[in-house]
N, C-alpha and C positions, 0 to 999 in steps of 0.2 A: 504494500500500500504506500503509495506518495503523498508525502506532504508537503505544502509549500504555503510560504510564508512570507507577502507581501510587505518592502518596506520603502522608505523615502518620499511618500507624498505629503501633502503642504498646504499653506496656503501661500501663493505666487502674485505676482502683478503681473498685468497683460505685457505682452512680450519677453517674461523670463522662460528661465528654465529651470527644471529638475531633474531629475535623474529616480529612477524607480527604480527596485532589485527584488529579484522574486529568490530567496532561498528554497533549494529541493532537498528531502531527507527521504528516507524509506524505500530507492527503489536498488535493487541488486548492486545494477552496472553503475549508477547515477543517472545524470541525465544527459549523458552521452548517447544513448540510444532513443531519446527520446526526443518529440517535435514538443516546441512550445510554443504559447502563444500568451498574447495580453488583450484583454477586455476590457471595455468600460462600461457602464451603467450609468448615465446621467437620470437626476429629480424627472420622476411622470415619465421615463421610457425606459423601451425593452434594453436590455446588455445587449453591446455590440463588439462584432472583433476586430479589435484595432492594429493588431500586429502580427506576426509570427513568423516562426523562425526553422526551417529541420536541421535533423540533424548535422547535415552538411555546411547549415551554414547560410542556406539559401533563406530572404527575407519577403516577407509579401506586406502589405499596407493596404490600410484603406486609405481612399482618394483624399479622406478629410485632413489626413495626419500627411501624405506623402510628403518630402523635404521638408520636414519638421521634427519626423522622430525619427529614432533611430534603435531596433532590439538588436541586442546581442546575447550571446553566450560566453559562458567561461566555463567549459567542463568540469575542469580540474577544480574549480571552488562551487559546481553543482548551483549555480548562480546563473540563471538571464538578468537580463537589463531594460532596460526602456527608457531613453536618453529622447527628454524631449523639449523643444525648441521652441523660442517664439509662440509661448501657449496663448488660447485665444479662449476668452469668456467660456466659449460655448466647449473647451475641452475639462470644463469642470464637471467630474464626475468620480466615484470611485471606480478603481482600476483593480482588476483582477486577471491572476496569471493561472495557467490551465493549462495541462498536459495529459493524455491519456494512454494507459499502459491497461496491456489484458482486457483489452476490452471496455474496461472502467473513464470515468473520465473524473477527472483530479481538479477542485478549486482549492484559490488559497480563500482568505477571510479578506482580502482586500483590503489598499490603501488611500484615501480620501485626497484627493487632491481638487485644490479650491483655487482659480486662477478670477483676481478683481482686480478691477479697473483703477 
């Protein structure tokens, strides 16, 4: 079973940044073998997937975030990342990191990040 543990978000002024880190625990290999990703959940809507990452390395985005954020990995410290940029009102939400192994699919408890004017 994985677990993961959301950290680094804030409250921000429009145009900064943060940086987010999702730690993983629980799974055999790490999270070397695994694809991750990062969520968000904005006030009155559905969670949406904002990042992701596979194994290899390869990144995908959504259109709202492209050349703004940036996920990465760091195998060796069982750590992704979520480097983000020039945050805009409407990226305030909390963010949740998720990965799925055996079938199962893995959330962390998420971390609140608040970007004001």
């Amino acid at each position: 079973q994985v677990q993961l543990v959301e950290s680094g978000g804030g409250l921000v002024q429009a145009g900064g940044s943060l940086r987010l880190s999702c730690a993983a625990s629980g799974s055999i290999f790490g999270i070397s073998t695994l694809a991750m990703a990062w969520y968000r959940q904005a006030p009155g809507k559905q969670r949406e997937l904002v990042a992701s990452i596979t194994r290899t390395g390869s990144a995908n985005y959504v259109d709202a975030v492209k050349g703004r954020f940036t996920i990465s990995r760091d195998n060796a410290k069982n750590t992704v990342y979520l480097q983000m940029n020039s945050l805009k009102l409407e990226d305030t939400a909390v963010y949740y990191c998720n990965t799925g192994q055996g079938g199962m699919d893995y959330w962390g408890k998420g971390t609140l990040v608040t970007v004001s004017s």
